[in-house]
Biopython code that builds the backbone (N, CA, C, O; Angstrom):
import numpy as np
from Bio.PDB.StructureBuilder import StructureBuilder

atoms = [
    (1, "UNK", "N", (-28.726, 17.043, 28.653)),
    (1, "UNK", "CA", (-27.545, 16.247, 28.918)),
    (1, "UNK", "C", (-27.618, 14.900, 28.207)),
    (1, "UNK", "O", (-26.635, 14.518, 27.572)),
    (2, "UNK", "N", (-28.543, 14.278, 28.262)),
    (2, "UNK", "CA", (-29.075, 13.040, 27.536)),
    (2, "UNK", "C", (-28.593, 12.944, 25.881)),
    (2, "UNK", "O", (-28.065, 11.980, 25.326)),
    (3, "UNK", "N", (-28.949, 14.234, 25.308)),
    (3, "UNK", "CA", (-29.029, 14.713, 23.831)),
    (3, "UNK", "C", (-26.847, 14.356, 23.694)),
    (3, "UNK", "O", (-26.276, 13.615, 22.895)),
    (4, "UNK", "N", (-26.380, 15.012, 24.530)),
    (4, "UNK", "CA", (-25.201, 15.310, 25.012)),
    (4, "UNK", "C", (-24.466, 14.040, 24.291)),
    (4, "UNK", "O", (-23.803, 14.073, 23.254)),
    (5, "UNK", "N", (-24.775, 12.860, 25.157)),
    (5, "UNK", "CA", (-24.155, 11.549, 25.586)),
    (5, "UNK", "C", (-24.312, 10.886, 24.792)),
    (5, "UNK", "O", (-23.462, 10.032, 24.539)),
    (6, "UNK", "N", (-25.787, 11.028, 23.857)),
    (6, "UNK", "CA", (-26.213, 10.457, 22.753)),
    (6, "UNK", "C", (-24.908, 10.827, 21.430)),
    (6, "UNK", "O", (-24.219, 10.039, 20.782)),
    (7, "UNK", "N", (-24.954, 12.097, 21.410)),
    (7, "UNK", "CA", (-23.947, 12.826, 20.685)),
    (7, "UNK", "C", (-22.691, 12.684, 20.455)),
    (7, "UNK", "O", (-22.093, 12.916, 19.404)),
    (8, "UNK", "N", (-22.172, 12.192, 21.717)),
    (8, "UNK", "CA", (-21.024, 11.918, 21.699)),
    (8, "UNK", "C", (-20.363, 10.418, 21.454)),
    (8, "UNK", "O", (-19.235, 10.203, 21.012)),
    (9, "UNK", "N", (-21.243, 9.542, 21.810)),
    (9, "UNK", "CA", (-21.286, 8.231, 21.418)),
    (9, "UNK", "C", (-21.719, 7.896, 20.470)),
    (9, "UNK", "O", (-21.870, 6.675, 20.468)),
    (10, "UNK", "N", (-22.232, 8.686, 18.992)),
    (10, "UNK", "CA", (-22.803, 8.396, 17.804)),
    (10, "UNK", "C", (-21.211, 8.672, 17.374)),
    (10, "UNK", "O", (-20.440, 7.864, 16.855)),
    (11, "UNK", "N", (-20.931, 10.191, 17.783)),
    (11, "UNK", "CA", (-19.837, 10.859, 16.730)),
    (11, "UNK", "C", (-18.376, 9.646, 17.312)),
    (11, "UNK", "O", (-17.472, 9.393, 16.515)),
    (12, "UNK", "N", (-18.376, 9.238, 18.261)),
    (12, "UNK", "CA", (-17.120, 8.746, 18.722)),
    (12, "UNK", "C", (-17.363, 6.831, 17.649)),
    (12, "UNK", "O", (-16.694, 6.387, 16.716)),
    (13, "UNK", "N", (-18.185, 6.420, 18.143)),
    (13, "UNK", "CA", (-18.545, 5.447, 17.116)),
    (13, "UNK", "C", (-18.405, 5.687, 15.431)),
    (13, "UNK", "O", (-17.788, 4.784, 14.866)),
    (14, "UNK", "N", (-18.893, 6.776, 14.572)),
    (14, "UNK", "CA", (-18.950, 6.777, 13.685)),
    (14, "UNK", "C", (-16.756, 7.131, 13.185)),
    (14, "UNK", "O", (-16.113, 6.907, 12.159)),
    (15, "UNK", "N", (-16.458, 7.595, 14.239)),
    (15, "UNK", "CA", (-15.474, 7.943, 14.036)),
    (15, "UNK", "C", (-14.339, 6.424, 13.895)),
    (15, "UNK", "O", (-13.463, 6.183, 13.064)),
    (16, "UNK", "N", (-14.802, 5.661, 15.026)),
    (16, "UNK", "CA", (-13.954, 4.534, 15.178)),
    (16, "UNK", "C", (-14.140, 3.828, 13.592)),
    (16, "UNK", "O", (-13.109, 3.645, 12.946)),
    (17, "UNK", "N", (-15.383, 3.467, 13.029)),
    (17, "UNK", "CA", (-15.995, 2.514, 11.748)),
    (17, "UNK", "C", (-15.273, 3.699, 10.915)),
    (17, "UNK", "O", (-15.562, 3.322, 9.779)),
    (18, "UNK", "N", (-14.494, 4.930, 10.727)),
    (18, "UNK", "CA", (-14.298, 5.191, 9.637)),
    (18, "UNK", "C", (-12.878, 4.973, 9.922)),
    (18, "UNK", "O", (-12.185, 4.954, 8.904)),
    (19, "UNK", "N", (-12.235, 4.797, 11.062)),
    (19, "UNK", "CA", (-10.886, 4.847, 11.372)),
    (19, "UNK", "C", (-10.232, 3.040, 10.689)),
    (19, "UNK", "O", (-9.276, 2.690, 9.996)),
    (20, "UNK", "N", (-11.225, 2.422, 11.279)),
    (20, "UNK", "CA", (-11.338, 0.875, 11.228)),
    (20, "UNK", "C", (-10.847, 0.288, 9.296)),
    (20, "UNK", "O", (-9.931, -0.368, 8.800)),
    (21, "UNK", "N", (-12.077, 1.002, 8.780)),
    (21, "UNK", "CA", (-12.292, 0.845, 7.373)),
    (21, "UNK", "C", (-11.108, 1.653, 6.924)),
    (21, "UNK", "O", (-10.728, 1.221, 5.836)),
    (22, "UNK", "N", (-10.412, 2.617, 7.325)),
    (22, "UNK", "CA", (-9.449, 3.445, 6.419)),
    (22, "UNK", "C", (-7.931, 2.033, 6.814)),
    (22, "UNK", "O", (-7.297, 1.412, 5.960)),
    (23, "UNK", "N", (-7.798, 1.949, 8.137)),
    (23, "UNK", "CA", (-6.673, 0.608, 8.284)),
    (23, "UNK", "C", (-6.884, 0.015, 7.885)),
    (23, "UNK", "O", (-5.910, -0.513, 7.348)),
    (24, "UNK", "N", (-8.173, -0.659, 7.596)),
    (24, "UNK", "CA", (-8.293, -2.106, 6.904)),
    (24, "UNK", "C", (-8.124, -2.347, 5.658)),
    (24, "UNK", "O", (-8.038, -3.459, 5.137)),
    (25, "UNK", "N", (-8.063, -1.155, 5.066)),
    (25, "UNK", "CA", (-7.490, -0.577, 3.753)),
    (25, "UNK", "C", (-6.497, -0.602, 3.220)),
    (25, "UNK", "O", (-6.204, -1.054, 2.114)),
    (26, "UNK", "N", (-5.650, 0.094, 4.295)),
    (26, "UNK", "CA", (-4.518, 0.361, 3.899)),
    (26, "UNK", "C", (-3.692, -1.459, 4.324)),
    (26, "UNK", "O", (-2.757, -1.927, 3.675)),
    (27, "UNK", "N", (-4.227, -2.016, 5.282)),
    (27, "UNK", "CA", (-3.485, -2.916, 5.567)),
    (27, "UNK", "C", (-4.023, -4.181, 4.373)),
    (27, "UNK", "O", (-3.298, -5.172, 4.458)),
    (28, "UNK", "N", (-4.840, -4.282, 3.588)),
    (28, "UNK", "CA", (-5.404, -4.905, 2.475)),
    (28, "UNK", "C", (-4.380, -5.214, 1.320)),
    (28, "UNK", "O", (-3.966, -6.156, 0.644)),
    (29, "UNK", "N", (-4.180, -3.563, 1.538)),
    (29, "UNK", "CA", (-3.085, -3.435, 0.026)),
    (29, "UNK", "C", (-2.126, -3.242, 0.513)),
    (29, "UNK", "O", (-1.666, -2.393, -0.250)),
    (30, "UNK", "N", (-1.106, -3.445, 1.568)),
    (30, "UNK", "CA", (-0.043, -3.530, 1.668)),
    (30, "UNK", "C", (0.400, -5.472, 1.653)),
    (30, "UNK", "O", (1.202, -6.123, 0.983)),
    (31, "UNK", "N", (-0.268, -5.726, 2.389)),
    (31, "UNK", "CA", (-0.914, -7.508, 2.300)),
    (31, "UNK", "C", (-0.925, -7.992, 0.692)),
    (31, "UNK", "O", (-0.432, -9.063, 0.339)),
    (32, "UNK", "N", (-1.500, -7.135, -0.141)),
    (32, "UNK", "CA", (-1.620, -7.751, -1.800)),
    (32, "UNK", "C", (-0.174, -7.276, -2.122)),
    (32, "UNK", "O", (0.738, -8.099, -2.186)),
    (33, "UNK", "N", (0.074, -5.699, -2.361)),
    (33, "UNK", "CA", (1.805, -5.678, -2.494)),
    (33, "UNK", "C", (2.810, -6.787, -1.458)),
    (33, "UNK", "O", (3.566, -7.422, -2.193)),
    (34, "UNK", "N", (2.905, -6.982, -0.686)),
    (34, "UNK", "CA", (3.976, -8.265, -0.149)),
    (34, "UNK", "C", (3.310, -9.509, -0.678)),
    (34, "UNK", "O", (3.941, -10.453, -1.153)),
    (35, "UNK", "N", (2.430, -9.472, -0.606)),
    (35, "UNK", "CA", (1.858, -10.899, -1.589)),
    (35, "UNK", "C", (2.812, -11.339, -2.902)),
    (35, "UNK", "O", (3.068, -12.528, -3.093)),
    (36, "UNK", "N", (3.216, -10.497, -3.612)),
    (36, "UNK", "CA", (3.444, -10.330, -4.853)),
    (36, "UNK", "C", (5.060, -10.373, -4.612)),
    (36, "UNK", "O", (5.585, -10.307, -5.724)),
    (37, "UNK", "N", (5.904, -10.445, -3.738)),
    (37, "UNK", "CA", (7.015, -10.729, -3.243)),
    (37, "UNK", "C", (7.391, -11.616, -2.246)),
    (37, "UNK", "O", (8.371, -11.361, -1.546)),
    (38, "UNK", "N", (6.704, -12.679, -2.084)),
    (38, "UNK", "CA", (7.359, -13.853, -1.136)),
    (38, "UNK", "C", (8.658, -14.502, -0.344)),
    (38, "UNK", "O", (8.915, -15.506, -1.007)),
    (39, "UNK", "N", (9.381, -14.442, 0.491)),
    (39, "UNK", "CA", (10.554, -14.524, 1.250)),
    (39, "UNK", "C", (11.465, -13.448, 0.218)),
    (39, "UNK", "O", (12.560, -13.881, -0.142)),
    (40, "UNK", "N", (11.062, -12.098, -0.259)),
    (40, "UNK", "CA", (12.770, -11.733, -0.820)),
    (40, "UNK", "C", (12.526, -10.206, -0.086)),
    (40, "UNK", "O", (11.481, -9.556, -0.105)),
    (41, "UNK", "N", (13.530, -9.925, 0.419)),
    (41, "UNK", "CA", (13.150, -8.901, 1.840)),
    (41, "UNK", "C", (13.027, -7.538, 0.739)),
    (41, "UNK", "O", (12.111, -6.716, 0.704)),
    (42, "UNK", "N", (14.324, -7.596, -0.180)),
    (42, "UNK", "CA", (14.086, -6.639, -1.506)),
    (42, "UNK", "C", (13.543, -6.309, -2.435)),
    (42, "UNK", "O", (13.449, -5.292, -3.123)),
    (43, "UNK", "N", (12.983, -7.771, -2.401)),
    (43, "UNK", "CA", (11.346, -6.988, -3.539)),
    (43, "UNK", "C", (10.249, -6.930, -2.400)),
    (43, "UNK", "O", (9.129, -6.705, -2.860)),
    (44, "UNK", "N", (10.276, -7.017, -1.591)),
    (44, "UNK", "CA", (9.065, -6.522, -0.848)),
    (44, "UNK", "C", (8.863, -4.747, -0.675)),
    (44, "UNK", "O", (7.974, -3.902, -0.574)),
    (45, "UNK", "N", (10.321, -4.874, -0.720)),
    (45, "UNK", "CA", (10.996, -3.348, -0.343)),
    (45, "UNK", "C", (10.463, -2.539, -1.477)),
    (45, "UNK", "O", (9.717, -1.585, -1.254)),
    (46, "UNK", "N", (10.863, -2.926, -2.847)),
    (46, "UNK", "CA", (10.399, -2.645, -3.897)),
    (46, "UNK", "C", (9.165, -2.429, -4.108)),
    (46, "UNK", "O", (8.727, -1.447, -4.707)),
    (47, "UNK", "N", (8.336, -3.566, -3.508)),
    (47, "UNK", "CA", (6.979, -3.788, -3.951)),
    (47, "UNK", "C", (6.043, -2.706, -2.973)),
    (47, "UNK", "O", (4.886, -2.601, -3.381)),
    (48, "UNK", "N", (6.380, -1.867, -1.716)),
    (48, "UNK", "CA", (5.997, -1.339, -0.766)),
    (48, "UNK", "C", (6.097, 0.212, -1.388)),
    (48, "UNK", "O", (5.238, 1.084, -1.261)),
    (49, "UNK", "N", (7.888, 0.369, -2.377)),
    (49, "UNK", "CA", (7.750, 1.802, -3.072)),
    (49, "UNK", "C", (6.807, 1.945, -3.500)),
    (49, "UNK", "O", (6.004, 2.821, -3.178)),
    (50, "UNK", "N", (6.594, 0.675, -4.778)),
    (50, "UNK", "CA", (5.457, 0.751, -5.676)),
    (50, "UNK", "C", (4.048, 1.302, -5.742)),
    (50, "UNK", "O", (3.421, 1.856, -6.646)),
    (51, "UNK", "N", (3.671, 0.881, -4.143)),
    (51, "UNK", "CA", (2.351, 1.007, -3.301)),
    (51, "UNK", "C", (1.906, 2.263, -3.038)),
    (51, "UNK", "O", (0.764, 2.680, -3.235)),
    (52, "UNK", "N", (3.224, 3.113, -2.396)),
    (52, "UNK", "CA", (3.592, 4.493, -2.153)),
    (52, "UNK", "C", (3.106, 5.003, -3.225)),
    (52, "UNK", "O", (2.225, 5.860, -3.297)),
    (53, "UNK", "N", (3.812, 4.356, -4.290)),
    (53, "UNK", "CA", (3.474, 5.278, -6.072)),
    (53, "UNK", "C", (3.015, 5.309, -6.186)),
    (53, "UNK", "O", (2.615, 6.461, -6.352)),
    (54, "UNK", "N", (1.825, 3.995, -6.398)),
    (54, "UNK", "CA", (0.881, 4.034, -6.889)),
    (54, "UNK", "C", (-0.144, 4.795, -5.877)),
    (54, "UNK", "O", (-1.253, 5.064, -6.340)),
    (55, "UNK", "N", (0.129, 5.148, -4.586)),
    (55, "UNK", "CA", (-0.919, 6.083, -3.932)),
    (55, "UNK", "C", (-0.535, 7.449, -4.202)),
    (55, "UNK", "O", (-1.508, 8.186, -4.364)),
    (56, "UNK", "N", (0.109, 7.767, -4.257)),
    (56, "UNK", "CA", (0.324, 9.033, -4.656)),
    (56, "UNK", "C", (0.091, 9.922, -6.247)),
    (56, "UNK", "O", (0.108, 11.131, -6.475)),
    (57, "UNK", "N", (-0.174, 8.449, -7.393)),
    (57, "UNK", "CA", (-0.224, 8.536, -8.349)),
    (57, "UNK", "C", (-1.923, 7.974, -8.321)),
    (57, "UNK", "O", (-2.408, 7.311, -9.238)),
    (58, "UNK", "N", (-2.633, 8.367, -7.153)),
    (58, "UNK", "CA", (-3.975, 8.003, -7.198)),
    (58, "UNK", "C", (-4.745, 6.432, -8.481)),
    (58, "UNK", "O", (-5.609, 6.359, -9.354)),
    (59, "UNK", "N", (-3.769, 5.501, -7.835)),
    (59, "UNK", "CA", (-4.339, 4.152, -8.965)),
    (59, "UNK", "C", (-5.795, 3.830, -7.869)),
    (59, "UNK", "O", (-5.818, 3.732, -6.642)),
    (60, "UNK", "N", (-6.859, 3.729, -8.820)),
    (60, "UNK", "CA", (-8.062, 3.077, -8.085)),
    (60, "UNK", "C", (-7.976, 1.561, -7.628)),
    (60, "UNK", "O", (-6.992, 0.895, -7.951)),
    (61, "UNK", "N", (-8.967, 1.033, -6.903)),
    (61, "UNK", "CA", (-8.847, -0.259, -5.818)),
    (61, "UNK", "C", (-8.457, -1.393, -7.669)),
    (61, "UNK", "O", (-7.559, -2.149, -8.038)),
    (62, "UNK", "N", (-9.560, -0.930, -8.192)),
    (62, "UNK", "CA", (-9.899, -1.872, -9.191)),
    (62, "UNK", "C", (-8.875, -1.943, -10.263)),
    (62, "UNK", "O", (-8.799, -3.010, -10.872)),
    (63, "UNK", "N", (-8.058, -0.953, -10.597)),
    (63, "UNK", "CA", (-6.724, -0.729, -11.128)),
    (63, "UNK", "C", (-5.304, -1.894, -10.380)),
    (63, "UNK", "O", (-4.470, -2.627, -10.911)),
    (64, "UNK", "N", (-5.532, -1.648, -9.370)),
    (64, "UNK", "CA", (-4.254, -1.449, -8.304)),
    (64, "UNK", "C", (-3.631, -2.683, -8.708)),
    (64, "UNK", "O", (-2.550, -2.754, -9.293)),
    (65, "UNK", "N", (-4.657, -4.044, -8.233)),
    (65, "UNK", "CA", (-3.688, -4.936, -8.564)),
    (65, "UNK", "C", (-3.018, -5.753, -9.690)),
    (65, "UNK", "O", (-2.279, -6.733, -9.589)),
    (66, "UNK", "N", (-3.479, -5.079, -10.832)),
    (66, "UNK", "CA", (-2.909, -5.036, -12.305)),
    (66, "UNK", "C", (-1.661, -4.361, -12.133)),
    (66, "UNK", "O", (-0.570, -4.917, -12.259)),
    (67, "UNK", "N", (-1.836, -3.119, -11.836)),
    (67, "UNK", "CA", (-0.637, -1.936, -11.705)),
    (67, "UNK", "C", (0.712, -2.468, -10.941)),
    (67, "UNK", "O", (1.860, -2.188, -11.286)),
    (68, "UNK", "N", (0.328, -3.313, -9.804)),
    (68, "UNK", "CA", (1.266, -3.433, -9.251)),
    (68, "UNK", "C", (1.648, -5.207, -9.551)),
    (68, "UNK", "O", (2.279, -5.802, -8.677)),
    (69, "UNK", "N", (1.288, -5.828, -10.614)),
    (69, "UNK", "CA", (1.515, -7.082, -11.035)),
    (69, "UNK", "C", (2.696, -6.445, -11.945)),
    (69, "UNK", "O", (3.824, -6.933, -12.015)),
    (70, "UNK", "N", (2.456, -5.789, -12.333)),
    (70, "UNK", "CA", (2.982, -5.023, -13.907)),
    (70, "UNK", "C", (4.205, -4.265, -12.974)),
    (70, "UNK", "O", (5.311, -4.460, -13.478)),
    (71, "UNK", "N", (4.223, -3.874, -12.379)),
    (71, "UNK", "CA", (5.105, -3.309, -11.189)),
    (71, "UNK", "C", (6.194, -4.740, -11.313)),
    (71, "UNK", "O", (7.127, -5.080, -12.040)),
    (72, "UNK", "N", (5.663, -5.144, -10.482)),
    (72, "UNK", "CA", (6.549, -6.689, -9.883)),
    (72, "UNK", "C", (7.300, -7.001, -10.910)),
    (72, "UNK", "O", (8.502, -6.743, -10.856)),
    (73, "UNK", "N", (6.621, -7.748, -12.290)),
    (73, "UNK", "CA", (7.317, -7.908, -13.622)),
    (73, "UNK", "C", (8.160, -7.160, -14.116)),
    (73, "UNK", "O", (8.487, -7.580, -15.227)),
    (74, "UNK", "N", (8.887, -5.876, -13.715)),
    (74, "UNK", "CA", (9.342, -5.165, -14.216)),
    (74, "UNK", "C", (10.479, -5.062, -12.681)),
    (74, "UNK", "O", (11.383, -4.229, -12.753)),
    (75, "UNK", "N", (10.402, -5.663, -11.766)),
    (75, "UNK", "CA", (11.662, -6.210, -10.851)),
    (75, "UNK", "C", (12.824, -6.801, -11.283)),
    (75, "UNK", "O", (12.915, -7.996, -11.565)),
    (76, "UNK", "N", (14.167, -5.592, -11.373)),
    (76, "UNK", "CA", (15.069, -6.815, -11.504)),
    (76, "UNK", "C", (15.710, -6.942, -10.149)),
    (76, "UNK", "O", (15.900, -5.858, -9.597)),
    (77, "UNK", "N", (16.158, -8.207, -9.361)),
    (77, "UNK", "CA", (17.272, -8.142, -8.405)),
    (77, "UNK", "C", (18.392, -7.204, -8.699)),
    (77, "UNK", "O", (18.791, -6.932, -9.831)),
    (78, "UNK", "N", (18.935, -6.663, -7.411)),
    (78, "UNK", "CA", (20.225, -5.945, -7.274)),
    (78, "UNK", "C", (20.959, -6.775, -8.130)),
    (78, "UNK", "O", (21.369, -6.144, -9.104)),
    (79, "UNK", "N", (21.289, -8.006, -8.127)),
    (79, "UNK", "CA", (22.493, -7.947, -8.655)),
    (79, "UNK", "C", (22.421, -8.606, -9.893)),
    (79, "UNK", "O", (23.396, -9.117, -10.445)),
    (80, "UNK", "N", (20.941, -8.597, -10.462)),
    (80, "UNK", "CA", (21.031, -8.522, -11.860)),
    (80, "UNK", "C", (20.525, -7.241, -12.740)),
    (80, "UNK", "O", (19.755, -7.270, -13.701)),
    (81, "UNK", "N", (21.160, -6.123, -12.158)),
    (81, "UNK", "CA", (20.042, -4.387, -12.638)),
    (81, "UNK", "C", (21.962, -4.527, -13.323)),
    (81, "UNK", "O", (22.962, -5.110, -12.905)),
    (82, "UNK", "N", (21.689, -3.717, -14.427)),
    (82, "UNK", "CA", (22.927, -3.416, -15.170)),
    (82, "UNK", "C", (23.780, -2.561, -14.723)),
    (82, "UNK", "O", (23.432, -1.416, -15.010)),
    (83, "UNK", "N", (24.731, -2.614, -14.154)),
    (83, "UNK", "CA", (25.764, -1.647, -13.711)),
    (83, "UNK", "C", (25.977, 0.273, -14.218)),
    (83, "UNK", "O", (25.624, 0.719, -15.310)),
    (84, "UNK", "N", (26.404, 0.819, -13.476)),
    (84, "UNK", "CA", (26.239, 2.163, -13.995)),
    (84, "UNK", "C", (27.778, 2.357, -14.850)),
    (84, "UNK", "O", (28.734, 1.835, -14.277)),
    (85, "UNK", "N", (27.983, 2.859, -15.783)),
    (85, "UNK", "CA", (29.685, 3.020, -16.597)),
    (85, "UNK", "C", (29.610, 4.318, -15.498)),
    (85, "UNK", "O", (28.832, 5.217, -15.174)),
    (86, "UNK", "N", (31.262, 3.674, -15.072)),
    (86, "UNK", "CA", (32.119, 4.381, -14.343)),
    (86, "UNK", "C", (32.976, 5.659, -14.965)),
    (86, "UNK", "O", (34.039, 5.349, -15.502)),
    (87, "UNK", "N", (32.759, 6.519, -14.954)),
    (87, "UNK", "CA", (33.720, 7.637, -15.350)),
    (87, "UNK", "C", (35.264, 7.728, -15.505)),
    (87, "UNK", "O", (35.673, 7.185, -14.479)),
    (88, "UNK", "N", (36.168, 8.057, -16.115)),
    (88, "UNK", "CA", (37.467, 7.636, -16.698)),
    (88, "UNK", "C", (38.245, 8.184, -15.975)),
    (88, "UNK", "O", (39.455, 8.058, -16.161)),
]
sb = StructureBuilder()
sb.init_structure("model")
sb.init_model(0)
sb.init_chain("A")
sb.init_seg("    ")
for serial, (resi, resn, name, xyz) in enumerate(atoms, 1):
    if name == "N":
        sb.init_residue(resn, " ", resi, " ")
    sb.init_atom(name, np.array(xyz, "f"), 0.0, 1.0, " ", f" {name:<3s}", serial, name[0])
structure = sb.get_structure()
């Protein structure tokens, strides 16, 4: 029973430090993407797709915040993105 309790409090611990480190992660780089957009609710919005992308497009830690500088720079506001031609 001893072996038991030991067991279960290693695996429940090791579980929390990997749970801990995977949020602290993710909340790192969501923190550097809004970083990179200051009071504008729409490029944050922007800057949060980006994040998405770039996780899904597997960018490494050491990549990321180049990728998403280069991201940002390439922001235009809504109402300076060029209009779509309207059909006749």
């Amino acid at each position: 029973m001893d072996y038991f309790i030991v067991a279960i409090a290693t695996l429940s611990g090791l579980y929390f430090h990997w749970w801990l480190y995977v949020n602290i992660k993710r909340w790192i780089n969501r923190d550097l993407a809004l970083s990179m957009a200051p009071n504008d609710a729409q490029k944050q919005a922007y800057m949060l797709q980006k994040l998405a992308e770039a996780k899904t497009l597997k960018v490494k830690k050491a990549q990321l915040q180049g990728w998403l500088e280069s991201a940002a720079a390439q922001y235009q506001p809504e109402s300076q993105q060029p209009e779509a031609p309207t059909a006749p």
